[in-house]
N, CA, C and O atoms as a Tripos MOL2 file, in Angstrom:
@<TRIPOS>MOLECULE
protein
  268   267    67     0     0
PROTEIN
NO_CHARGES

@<TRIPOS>ATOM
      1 N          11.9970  -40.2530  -36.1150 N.3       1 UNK1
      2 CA         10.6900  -40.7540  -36.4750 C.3       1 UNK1
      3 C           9.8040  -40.6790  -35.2400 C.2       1 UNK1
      4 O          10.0790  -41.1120  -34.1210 O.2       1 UNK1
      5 N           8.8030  -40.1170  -35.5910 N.am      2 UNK2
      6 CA          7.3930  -39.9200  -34.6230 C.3       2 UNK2
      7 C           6.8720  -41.5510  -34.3120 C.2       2 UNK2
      8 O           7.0280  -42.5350  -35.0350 O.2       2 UNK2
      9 N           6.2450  -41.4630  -33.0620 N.am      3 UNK3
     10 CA          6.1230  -43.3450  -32.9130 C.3       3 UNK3
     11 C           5.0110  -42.8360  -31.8760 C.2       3 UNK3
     12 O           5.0800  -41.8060  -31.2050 O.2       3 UNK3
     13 N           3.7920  -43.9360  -31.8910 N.am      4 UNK4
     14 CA          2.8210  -43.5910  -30.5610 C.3       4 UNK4
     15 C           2.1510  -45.0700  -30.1680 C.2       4 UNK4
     16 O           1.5150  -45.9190  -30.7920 O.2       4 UNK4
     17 N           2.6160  -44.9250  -28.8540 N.am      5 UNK5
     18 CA          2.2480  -46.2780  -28.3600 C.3       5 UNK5
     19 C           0.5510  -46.9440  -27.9430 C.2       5 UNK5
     20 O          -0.3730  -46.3690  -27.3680 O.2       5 UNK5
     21 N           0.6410  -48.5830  -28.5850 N.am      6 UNK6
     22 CA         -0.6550  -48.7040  -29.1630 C.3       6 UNK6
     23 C          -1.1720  -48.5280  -27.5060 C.2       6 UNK6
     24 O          -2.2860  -48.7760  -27.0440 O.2       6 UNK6
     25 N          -0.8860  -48.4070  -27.3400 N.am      7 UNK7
     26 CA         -1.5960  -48.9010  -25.2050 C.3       7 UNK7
     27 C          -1.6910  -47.9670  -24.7810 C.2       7 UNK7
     28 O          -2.8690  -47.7790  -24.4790 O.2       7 UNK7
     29 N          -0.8980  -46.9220  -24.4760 N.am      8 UNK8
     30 CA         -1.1700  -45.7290  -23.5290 C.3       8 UNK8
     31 C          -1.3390  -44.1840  -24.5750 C.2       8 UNK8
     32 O          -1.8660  -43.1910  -24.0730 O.2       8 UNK8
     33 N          -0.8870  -44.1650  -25.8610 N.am      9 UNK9
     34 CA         -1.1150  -43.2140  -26.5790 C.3       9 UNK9
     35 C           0.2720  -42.4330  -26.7810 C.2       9 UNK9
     36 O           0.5620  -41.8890  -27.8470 O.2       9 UNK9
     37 N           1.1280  -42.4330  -25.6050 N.am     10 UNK10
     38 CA          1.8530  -41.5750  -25.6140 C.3      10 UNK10
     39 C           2.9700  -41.7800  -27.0010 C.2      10 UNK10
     40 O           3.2620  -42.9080  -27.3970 O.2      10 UNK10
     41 N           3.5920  -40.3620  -27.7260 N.am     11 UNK11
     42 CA          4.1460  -40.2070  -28.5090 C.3      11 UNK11
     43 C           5.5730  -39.9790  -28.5250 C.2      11 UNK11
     44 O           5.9730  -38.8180  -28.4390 O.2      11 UNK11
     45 N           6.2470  -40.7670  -28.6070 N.am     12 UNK12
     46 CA          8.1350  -40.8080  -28.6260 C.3      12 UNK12
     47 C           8.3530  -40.3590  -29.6770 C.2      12 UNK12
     48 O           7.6270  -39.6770  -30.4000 O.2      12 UNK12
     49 N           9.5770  -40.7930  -29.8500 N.am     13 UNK13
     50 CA         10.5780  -40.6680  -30.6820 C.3      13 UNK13
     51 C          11.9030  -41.4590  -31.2850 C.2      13 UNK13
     52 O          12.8530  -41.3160  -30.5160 O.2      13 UNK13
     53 N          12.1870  -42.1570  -32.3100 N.am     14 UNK14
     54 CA         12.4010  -42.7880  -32.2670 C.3      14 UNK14
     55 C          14.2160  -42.5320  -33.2490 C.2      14 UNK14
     56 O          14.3200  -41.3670  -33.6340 O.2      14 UNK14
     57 N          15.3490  -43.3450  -33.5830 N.am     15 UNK15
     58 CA         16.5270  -42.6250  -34.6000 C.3      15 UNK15
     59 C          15.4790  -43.0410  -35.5300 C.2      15 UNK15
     60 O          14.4290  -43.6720  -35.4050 O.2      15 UNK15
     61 N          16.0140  -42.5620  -36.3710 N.am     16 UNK16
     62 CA         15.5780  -43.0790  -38.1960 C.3      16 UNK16
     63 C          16.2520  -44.2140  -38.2520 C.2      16 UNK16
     64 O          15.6450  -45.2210  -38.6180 O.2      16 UNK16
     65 N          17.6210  -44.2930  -37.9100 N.am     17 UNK17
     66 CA         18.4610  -45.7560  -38.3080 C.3      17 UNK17
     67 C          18.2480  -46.5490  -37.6570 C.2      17 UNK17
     68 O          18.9470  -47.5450  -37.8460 O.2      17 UNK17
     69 N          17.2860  -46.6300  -36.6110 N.am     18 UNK18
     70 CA         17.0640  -47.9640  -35.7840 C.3      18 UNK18
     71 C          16.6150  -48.9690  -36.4370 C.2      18 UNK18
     72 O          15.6250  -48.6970  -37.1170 O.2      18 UNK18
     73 N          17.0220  -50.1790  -36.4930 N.am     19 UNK19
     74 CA         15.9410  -51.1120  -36.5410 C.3      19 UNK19
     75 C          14.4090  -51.0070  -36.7000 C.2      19 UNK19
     76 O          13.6890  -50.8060  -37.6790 O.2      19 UNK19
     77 N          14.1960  -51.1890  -35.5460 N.am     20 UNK20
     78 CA         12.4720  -50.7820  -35.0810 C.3      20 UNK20
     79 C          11.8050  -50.0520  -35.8540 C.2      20 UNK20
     80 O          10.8200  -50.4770  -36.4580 O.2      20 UNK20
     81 N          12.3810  -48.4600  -35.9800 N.am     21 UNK21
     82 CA         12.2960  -47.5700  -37.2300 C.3      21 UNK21
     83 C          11.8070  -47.9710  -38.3680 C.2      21 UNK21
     84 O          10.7240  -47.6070  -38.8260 O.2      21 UNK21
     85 N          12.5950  -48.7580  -38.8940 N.am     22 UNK22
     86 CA         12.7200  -49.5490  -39.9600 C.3      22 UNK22
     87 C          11.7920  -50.5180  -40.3750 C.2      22 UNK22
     88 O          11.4370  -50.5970  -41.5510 O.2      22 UNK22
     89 N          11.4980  -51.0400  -39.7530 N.am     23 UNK23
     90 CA         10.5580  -52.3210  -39.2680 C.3      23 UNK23
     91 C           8.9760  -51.6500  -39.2990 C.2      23 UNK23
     92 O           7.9920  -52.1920  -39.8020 O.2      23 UNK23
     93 N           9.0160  -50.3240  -38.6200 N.am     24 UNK24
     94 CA          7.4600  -50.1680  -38.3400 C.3      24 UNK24
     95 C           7.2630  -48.8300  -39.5740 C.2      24 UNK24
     96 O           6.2660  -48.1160  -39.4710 O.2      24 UNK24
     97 N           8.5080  -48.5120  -40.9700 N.am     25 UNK25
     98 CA          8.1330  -47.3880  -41.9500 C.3      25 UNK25
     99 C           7.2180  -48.8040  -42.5170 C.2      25 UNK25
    100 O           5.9980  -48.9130  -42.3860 O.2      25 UNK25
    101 N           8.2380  -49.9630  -43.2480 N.am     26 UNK26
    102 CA          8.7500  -51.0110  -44.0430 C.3      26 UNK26
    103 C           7.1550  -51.9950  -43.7390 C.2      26 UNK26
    104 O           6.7830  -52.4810  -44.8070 O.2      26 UNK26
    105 N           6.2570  -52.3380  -42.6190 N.am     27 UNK27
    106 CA          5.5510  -52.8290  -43.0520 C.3      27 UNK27
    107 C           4.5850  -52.4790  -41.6880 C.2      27 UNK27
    108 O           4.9990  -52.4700  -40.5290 O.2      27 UNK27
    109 N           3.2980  -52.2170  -42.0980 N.am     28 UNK28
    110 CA          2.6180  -51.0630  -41.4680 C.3      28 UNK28
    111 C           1.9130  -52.1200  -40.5120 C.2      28 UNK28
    112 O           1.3500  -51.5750  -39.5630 O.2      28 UNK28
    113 N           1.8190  -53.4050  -40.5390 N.am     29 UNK29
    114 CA          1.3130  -54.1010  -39.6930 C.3      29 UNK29
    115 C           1.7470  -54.5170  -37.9210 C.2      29 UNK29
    116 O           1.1200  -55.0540  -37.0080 O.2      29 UNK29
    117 N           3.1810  -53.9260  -38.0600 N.am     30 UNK30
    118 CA          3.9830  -54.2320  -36.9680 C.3      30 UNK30
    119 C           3.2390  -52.6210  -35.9860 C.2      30 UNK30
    120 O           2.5510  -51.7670  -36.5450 O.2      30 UNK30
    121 N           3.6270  -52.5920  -34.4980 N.am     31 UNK31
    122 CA          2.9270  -51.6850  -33.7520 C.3      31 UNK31
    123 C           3.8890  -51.1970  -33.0450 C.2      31 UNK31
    124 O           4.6800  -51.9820  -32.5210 O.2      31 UNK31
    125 N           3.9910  -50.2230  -32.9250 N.am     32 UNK32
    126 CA          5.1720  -49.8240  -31.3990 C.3      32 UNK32
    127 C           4.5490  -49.3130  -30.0170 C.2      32 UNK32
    128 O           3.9720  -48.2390  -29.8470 O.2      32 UNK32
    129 N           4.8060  -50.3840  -28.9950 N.am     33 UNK33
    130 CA          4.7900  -50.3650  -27.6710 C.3      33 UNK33
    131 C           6.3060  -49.7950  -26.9650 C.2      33 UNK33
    132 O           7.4890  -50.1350  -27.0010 O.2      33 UNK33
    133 N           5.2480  -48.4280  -26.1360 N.am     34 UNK34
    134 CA          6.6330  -47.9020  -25.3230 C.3      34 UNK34
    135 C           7.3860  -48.6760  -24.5430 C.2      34 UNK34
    136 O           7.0410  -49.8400  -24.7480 O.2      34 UNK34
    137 N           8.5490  -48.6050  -23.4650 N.am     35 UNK35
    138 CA          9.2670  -49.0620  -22.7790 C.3      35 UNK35
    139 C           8.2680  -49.4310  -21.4180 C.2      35 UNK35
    140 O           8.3780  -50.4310  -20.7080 O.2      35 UNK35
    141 N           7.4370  -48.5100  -21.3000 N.am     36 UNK36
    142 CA          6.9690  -49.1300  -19.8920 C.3      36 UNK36
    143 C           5.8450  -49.9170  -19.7610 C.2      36 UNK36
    144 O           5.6870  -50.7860  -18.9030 O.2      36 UNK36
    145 N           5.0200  -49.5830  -20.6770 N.am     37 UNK37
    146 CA          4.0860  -50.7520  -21.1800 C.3      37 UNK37
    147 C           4.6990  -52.0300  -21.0500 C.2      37 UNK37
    148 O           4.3800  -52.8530  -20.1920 O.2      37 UNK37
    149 N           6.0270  -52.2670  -22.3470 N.am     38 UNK38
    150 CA          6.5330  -53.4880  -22.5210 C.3      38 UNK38
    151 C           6.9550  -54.2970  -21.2000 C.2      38 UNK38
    152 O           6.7160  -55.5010  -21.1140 O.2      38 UNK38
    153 N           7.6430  -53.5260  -20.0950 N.am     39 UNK39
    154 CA          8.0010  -54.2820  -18.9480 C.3      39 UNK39
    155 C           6.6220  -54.1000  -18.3150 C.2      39 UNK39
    156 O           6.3690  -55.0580  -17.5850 O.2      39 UNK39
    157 N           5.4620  -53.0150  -18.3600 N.am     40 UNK40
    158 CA          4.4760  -53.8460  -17.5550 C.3      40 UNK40
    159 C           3.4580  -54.9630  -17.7890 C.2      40 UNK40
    160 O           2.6620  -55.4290  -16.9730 O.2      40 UNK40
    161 N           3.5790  -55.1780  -18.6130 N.am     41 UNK41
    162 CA          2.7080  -56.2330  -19.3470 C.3      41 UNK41
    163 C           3.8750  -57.3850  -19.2040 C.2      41 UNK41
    164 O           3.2580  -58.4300  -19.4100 O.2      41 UNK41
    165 N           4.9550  -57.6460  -19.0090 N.am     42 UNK42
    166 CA          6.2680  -58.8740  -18.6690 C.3      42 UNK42
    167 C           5.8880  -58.8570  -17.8260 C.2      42 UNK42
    168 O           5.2460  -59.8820  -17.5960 O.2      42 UNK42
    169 N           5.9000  -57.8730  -16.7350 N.am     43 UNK43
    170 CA          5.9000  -58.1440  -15.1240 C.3      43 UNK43
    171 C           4.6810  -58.7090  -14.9110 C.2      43 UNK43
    172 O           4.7520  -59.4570  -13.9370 O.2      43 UNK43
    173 N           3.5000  -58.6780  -15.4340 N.am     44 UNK44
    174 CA          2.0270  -59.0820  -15.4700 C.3      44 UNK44
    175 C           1.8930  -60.2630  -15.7010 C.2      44 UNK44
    176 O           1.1980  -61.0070  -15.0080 O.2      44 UNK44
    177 N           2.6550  -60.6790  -16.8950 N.am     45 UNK45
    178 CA          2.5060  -61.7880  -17.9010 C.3      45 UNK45
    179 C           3.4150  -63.0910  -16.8780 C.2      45 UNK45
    180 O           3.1510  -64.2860  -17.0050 O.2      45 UNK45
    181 N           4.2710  -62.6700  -16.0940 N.am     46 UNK46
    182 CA          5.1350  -63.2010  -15.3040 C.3      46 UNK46
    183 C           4.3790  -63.6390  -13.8290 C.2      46 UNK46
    184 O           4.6570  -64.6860  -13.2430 O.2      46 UNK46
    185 N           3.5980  -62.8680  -13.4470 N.am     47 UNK47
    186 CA          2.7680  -62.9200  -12.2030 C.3      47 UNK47
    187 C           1.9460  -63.9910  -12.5670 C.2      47 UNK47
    188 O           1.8120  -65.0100  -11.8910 O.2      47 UNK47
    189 N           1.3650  -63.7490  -13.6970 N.am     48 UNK48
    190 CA          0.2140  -64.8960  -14.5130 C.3      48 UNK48
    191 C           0.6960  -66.3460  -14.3830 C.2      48 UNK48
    192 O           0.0850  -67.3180  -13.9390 O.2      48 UNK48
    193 N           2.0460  -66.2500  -14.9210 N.am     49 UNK49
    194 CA          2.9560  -67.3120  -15.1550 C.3      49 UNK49
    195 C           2.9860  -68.6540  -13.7000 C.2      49 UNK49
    196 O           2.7480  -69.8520  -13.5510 O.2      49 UNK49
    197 N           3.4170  -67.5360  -12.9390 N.am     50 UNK50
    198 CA          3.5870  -68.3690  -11.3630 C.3      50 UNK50
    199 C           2.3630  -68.6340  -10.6470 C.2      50 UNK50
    200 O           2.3300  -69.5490   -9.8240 O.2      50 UNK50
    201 N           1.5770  -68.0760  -10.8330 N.am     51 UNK51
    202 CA          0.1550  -68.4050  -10.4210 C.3      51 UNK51
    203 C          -0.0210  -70.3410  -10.7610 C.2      51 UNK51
    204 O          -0.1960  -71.3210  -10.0380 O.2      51 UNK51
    205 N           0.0860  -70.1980  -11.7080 N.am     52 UNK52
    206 CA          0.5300  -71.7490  -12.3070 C.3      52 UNK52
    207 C          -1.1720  -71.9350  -13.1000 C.2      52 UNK52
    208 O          -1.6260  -73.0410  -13.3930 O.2      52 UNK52
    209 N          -1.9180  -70.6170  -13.3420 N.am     53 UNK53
    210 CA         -3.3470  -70.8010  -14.0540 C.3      53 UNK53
    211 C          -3.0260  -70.4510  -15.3500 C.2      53 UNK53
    212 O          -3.9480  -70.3320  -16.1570 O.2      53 UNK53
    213 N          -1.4210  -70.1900  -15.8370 N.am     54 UNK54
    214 CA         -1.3920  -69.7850  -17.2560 C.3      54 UNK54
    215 C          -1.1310  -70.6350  -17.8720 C.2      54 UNK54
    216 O          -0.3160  -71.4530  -17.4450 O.2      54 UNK54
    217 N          -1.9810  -70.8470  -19.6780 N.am     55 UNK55
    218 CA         -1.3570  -71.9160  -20.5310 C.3      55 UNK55
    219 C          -0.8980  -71.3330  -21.7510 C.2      55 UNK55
    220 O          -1.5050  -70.3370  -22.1450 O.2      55 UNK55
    221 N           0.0890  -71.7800  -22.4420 N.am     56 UNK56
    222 CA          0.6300  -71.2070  -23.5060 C.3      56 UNK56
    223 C          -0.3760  -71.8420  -24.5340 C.2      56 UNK56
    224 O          -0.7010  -72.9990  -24.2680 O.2      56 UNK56
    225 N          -0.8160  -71.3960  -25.4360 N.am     57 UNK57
    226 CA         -1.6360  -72.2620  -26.4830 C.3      57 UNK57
    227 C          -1.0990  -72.1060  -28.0540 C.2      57 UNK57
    228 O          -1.5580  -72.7540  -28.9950 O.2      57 UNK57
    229 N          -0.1500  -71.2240  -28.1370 N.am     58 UNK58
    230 CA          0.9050  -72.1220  -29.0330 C.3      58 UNK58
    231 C           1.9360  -72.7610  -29.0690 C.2      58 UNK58
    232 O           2.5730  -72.9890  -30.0970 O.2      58 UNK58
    233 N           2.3150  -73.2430  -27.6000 N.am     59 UNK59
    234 CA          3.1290  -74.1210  -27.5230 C.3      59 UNK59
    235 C           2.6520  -75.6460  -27.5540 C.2      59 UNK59
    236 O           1.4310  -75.7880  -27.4930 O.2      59 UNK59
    237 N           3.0600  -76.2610  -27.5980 N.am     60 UNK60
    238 CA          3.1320  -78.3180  -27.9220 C.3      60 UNK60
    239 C           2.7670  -78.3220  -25.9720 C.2      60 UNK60
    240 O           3.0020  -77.3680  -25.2300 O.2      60 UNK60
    241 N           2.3170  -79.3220  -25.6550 N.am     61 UNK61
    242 CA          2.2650  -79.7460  -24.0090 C.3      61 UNK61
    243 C           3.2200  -80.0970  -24.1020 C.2      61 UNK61
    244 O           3.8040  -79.2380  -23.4420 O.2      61 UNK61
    245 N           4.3090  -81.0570  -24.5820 N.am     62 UNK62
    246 CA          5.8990  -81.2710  -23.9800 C.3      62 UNK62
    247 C           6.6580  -79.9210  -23.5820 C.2      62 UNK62
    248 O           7.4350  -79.9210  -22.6280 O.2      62 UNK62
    249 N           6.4200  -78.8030  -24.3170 N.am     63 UNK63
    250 CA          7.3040  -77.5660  -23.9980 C.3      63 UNK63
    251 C           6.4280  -77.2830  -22.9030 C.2      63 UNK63
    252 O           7.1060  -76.9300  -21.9370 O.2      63 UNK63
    253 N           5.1450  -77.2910  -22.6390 N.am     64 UNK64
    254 CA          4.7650  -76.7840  -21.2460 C.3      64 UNK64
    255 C           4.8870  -77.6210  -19.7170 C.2      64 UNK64
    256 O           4.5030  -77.3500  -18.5800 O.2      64 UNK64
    257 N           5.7230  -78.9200  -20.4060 N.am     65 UNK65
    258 CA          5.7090  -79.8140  -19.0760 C.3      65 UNK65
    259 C           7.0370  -79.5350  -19.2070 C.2      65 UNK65
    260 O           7.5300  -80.3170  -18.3940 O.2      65 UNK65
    261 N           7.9240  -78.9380  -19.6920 N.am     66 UNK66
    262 CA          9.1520  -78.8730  -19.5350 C.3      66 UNK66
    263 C           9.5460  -77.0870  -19.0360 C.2      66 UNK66
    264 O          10.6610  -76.6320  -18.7810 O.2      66 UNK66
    265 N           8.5190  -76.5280  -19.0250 N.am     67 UNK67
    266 CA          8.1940  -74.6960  -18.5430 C.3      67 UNK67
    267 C           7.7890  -74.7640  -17.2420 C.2      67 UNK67
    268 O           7.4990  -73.7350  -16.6320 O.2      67 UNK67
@<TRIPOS>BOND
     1     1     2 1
     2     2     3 1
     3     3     4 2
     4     3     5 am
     5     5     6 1
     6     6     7 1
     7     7     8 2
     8     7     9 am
     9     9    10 1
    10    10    11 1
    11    11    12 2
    12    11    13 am
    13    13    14 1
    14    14    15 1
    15    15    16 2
    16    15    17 am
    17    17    18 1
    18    18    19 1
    19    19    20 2
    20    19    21 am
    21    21    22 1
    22    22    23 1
    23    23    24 2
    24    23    25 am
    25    25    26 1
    26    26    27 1
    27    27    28 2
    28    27    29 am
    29    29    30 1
    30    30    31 1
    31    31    32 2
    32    31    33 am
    33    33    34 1
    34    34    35 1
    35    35    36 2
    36    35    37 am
    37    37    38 1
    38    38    39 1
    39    39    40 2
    40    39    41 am
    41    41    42 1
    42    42    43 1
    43    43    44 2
    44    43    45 am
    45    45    46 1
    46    46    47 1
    47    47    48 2
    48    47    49 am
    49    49    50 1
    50    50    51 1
    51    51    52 2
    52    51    53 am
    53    53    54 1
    54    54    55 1
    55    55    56 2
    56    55    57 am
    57    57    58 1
    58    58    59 1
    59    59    60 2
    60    59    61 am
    61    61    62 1
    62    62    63 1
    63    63    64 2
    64    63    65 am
    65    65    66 1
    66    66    67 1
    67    67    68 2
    68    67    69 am
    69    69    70 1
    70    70    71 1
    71    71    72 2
    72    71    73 am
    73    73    74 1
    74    74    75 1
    75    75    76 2
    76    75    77 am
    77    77    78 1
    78    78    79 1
    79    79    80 2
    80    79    81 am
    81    81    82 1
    82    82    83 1
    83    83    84 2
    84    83    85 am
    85    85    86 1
    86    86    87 1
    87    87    88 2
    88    87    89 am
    89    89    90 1
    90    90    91 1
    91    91    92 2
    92    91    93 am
    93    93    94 1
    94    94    95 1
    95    95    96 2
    96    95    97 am
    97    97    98 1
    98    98    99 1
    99    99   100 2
   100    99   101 am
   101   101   102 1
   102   102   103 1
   103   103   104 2
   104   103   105 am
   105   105   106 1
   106   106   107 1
   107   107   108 2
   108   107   109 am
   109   109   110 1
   110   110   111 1
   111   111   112 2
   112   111   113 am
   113   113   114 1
   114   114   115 1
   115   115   116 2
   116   115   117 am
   117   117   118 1
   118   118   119 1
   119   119   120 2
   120   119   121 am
   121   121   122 1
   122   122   123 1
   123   123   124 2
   124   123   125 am
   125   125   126 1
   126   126   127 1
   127   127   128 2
   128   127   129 am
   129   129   130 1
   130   130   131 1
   131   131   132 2
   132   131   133 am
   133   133   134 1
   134   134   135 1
   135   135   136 2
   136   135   137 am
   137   137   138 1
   138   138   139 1
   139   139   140 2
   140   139   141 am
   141   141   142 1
   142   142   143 1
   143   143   144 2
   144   143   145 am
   145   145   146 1
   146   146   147 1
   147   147   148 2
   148   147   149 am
   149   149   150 1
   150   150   151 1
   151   151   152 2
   152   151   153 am
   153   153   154 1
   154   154   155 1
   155   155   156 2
   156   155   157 am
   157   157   158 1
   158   158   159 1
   159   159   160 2
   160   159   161 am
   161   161   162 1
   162   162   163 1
   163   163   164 2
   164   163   165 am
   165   165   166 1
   166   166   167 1
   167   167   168 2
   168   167   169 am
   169   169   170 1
   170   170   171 1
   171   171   172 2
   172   171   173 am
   173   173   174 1
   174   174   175 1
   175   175   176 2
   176   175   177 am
   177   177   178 1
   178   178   179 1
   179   179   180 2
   180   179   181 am
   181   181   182 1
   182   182   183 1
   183   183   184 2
   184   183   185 am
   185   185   186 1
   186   186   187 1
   187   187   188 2
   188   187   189 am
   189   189   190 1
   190   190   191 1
   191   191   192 2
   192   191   193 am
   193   193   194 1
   194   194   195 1
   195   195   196 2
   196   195   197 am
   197   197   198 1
   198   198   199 1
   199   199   200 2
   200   199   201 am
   201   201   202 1
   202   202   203 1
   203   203   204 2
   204   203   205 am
   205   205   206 1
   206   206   207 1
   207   207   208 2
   208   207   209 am
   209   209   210 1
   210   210   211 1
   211   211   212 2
   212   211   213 am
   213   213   214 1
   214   214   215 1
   215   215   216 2
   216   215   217 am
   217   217   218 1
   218   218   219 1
   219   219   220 2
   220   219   221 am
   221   221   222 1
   222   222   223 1
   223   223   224 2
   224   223   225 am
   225   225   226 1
   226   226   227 1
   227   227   228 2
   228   227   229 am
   229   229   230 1
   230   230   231 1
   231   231   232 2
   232   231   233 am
   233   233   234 1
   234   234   235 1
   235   235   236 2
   236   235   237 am
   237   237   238 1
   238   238   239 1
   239   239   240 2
   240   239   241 am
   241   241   242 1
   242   242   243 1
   243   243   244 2
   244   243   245 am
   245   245   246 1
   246   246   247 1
   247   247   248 2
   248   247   249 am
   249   249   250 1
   250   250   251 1
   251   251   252 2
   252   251   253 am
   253   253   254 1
   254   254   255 1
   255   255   256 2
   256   255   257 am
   257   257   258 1
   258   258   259 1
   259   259   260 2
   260   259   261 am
   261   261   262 1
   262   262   263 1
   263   263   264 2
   264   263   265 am
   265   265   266 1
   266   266   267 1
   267   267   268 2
@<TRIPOS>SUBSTRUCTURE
     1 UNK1         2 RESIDUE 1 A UNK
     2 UNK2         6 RESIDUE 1 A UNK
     3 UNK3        10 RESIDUE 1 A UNK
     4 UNK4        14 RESIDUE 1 A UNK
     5 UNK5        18 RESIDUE 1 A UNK
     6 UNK6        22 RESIDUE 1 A UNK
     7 UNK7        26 RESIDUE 1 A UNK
     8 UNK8        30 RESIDUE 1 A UNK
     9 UNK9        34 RESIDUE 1 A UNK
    10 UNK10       38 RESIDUE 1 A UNK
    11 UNK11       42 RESIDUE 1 A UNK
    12 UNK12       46 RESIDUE 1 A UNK
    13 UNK13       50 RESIDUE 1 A UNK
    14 UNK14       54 RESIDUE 1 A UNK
    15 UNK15       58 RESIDUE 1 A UNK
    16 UNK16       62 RESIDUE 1 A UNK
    17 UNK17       66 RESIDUE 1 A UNK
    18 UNK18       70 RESIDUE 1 A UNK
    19 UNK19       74 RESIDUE 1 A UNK
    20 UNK20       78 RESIDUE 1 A UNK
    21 UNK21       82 RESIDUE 1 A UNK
    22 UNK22       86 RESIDUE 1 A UNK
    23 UNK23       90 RESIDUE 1 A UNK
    24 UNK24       94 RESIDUE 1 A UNK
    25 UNK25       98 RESIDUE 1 A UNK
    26 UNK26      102 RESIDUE 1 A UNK
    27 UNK27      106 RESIDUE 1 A UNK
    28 UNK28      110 RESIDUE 1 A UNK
    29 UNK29      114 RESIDUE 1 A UNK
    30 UNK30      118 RESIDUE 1 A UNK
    31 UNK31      122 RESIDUE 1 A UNK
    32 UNK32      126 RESIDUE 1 A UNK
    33 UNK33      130 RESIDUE 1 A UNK
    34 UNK34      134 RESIDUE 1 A UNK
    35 UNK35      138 RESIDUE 1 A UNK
    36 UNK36      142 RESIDUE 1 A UNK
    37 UNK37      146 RESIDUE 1 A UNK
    38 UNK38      150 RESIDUE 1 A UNK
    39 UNK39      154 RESIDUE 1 A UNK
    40 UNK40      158 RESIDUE 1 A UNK
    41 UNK41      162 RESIDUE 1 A UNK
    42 UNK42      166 RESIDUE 1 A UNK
    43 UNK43      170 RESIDUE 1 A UNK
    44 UNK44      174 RESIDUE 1 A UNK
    45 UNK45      178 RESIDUE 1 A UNK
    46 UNK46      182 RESIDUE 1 A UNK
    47 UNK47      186 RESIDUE 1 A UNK
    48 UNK48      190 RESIDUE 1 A UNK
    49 UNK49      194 RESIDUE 1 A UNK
    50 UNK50      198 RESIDUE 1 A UNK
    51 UNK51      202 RESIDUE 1 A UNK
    52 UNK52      206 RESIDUE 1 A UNK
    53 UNK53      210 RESIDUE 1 A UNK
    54 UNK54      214 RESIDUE 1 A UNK
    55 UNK55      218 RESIDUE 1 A UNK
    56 UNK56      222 RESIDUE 1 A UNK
    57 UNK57      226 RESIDUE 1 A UNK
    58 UNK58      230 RESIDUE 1 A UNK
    59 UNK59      234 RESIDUE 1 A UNK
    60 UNK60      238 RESIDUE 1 A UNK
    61 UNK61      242 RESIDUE 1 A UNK
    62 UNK62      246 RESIDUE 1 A UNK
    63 UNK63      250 RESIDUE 1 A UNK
    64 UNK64      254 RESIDUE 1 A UNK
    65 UNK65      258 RESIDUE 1 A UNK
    66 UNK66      262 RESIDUE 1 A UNK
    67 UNK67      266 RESIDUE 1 A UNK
């Protein structure tokens, strides 16, 4: 299966029997982000994190005084 990532454009490839596969024939709302996107946007999201200026806003404040 042909797959193109929503962020950088680029076009993979994906098994047919994967999961993911599956997931993004089965309901067209889901998106596929490549591999390096996904860890650069973690590594980003992580930098954000320790800064200590990030707030989760669907979490409860007890889970963020306990994060």
């Amino acid at each position: 299966m042909r797959v193109k990532c929503v962020i950088c454009d680029t076009i993979g490839q994906l098994d047919d029997d994967l999961p993911l596969a599956k997931k993004l024939r089965n309901r067209p709302i889901n998106t596929y982000m490549c591999d390096v996107c996904h860890t650069r946007i973690a590594e980003n999201t992580t930098a954000r994190i320790e800064t200590g200026n990030f707030r989760f806003y669907r979490s409860s404040p007890q889970m963020d005084k306990e994060f």
